[in-house]
C-alpha positions as CSV (number, residue, x, y, z in Angstrom):
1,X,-11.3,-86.5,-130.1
2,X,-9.1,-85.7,-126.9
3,X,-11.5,-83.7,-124.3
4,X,-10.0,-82.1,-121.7
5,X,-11.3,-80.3,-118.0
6,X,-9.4,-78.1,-117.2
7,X,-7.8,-78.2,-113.1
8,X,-6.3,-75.5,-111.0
9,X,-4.9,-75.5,-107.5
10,X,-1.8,-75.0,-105.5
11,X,1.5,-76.3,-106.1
12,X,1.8,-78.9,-102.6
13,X,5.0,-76.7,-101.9
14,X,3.5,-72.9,-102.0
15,X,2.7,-73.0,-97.7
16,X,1.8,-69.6,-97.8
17,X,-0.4,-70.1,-100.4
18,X,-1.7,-73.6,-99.0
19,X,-2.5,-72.1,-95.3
20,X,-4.1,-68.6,-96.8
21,X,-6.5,-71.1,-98.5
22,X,-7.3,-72.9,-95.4
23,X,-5.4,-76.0,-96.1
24,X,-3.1,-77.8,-93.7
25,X,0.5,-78.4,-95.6
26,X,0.9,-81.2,-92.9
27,X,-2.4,-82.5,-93.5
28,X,-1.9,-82.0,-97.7
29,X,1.4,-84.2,-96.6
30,X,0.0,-87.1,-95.1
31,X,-2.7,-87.2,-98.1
32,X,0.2,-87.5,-100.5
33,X,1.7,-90.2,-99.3
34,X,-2.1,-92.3,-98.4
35,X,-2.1,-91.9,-102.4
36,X,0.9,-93.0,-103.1
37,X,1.3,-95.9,-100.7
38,X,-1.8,-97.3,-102.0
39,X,-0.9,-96.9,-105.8
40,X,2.3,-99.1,-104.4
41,X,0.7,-101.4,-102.1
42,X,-2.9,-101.9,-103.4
43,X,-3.2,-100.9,-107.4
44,X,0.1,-101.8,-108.2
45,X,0.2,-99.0,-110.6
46,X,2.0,-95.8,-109.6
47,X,2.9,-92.3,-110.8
48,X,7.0,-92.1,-111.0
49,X,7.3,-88.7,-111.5
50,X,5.9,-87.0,-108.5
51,X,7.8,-83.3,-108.4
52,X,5.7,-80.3,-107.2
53,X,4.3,-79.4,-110.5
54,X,2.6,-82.6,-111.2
55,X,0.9,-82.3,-107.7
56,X,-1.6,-79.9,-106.9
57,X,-4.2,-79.5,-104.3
58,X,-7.6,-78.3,-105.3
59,X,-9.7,-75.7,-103.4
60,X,-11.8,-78.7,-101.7
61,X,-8.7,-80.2,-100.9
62,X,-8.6,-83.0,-103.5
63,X,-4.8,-83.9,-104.5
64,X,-5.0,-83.4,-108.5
65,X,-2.1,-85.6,-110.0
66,X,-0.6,-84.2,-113.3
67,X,1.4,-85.9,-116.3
68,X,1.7,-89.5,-116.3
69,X,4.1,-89.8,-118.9
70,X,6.7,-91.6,-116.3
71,X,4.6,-94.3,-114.3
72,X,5.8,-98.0,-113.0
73,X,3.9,-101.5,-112.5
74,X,4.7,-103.2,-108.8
75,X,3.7,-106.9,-109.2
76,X,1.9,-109.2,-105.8
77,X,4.8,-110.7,-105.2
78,X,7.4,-107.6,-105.4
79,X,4.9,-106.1,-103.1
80,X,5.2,-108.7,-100.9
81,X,8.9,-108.2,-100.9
82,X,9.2,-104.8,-100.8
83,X,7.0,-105.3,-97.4
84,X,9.3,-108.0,-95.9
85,X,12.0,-105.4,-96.7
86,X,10.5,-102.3,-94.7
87,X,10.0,-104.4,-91.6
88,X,13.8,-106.0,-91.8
89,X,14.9,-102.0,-92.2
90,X,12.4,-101.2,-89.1
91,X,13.5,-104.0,-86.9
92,X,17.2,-103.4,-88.4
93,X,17.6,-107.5,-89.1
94,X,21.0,-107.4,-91.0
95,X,20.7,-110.6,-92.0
96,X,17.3,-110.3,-93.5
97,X,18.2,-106.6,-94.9
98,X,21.0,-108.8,-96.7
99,X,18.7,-111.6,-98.1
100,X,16.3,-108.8,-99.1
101,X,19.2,-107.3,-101.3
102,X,19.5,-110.4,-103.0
103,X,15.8,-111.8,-103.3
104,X,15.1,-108.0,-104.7
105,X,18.3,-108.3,-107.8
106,X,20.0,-105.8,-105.8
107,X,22.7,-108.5,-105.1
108,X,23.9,-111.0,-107.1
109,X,23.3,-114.7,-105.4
110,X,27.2,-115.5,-105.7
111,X,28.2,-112.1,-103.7
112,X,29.7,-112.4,-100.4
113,X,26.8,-111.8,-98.3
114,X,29.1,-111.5,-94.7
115,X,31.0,-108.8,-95.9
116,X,28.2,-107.1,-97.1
117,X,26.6,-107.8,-93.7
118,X,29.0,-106.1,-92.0
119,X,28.8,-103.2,-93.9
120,X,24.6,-102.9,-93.3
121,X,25.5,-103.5,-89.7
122,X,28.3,-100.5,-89.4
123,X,25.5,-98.3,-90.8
124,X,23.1,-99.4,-88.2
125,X,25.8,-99.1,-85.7
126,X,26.3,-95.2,-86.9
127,X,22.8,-94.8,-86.1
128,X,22.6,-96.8,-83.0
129,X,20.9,-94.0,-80.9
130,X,18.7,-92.6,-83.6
131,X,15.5,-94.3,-84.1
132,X,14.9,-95.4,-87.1
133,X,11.8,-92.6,-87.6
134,X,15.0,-90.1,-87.7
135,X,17.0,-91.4,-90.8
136,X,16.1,-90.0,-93.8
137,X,15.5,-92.5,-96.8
138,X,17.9,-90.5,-98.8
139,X,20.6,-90.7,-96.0
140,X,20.3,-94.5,-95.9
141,X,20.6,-94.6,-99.3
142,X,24.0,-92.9,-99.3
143,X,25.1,-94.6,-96.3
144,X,25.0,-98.1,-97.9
145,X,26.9,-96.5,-101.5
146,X,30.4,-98.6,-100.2
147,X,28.1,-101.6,-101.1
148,X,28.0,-100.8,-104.6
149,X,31.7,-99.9,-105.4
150,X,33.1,-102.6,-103.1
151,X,30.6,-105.5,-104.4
152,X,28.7,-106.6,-107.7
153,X,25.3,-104.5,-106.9
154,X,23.0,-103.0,-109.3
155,X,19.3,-101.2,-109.7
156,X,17.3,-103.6,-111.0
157,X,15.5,-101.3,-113.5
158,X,12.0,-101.8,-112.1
159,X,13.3,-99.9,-108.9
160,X,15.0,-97.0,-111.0
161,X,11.3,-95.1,-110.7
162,X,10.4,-96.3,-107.1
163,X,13.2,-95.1,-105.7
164,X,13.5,-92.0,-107.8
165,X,9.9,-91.2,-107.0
166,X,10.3,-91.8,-103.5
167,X,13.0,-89.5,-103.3
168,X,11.3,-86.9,-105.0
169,X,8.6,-87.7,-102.5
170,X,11.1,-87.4,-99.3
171,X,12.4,-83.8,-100.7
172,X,8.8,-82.1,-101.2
173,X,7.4,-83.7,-97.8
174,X,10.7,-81.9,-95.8
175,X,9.6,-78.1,-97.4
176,X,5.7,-79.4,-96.1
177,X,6.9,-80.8,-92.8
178,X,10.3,-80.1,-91.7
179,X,10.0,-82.9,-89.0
180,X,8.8,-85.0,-91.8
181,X,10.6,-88.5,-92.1
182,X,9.7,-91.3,-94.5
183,X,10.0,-94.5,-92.1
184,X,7.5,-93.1,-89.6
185,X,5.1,-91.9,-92.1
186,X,5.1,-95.2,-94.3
187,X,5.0,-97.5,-90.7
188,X,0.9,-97.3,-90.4
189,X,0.5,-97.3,-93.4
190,X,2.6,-100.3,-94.9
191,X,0.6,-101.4,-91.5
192,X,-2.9,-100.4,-92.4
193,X,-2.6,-102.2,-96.0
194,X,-1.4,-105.3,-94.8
195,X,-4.0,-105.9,-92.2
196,X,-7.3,-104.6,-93.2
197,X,-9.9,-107.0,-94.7
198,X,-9.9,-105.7,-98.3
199,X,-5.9,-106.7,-98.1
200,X,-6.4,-110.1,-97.7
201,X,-4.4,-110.9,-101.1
202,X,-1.1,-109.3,-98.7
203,X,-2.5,-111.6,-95.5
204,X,-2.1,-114.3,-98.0
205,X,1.2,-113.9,-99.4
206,X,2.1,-113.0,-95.9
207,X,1.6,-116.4,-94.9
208,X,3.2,-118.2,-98.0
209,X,6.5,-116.6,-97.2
210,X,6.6,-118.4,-94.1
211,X,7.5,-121.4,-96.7
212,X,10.8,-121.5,-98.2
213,X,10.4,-121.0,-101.8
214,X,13.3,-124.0,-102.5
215,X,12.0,-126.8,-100.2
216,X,8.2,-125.7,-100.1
217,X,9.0,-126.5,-95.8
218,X,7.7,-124.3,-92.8
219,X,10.2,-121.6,-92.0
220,X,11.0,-121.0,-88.2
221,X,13.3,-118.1,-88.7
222,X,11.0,-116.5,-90.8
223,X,8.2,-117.3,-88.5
224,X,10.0,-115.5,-86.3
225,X,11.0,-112.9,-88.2
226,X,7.2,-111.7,-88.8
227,X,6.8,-112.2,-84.8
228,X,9.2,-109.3,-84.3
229,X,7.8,-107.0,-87.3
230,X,4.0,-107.6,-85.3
231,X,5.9,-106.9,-82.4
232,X,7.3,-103.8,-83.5
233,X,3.8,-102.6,-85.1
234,X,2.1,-103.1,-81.8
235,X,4.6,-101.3,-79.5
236,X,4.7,-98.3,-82.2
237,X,1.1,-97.3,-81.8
């Protein structure tokens, strides 16, 4: 027996709608993505197909989520990774950016990581006097395409939903917020899941990455590679 309840509520993108009802589209925004970064960061279980009429917002302001046909798994360690890889991107560390692309299955270990280096670095140079709060996920993403014609780079095919959904994600929050921008949104939050007390599983692996996983030694570089990302966290508040 299949019982069902039955849900009604706004699409997230009607704003007339959302504001005649007394709901904030900015505030319906920010709720979205608290959702969705914990599915990623916490339950390691997320919805993948996250278009406007699979999300709607009840009258008490409750975010219904419809259809989970299309979902992905996100394991402790690929979250730990995916971590590591937001703060190289915020702090703009090339080289880490590079070894992200690899440790991920982006890059193949044999491809030729300075060329590719210099590639990440002319994109960052493009963008030298925008912070990093005004690229759009989507624009990065194009902006690093000459990787994948010019070198052997693929989509590992537990990414193809991530970054399909986060995509999806980007385009609705822009109608909701037209300021909106995906790296400034996810900084607290990637922030607030890392360090709070029922996170200690991330605190954890945090620390174990500051070992290298070949030689099982103490890492300086990365030591001080998760200075700067602290250091950037503190100065963004």
């Amino acid at each position: 027996v299949i019982e069902m309840d039955l849900i009604t509520g706004i699409k997230v993108t009607e704003l007339d709608r959302l504001r005649a009802a007394g709901h904030s589209p900015r505030r319906i925004n920010e709720l979205i993505y608290r959702a969705y970064f914990k599915q990623l960061l916490e339950d390691g279980f997320f919805h993948a197909d996250p278009h406007p009429g699979n999300l709607l917002v009840m009258k008490d302001g409750r975010l219904a989520v419809f259809d989970f046909g299309m979902v992905g798994r996100i394991s402790d360690e690929l979250q730990r990774q995916m971590i590591n890889a937001f703060f190289h991107l915020y702090n703009r560390d090339v080289k880490a950016i590079v070894g992200d692309l690899v440790g991920l299955g982006f890059l193949a270990p044999e491809a030729d990581v300075a060329a590719i280096g210099t590639i990440v670095a002319e994109v960052f140079e493009r963008k030298l006097n925008l912070k990093l709060g005004e690229v759009r996920f989507k624009d990065l993403t194009y902006d690093l395409a000459p990787i994948v014609y010019e070198h052997p780079i693929t989509t590992p095919a537990r990414f193809t939903y991530l970054i399909r959904a986060i995509m999806t994600l980007e385009g609705i929050s822009i109608v909701m917020n037209p300021e909106f921008n995906f790296f400034d949104v996810a900084r607290p939050y990637v922030k607030e899941f890392l360090f709070r007390r029922e996170s200690s599983h991330l605190r954890q692996m945090a620390l174990q990455s500051l070992r290298d996983a070949r030689t099982g030694r103490f890492s300086w570089d990365r030591l001080w590679s998760m200075a700067k990302m602290a250091y950037s966290l503190y100065i963004g508040d």
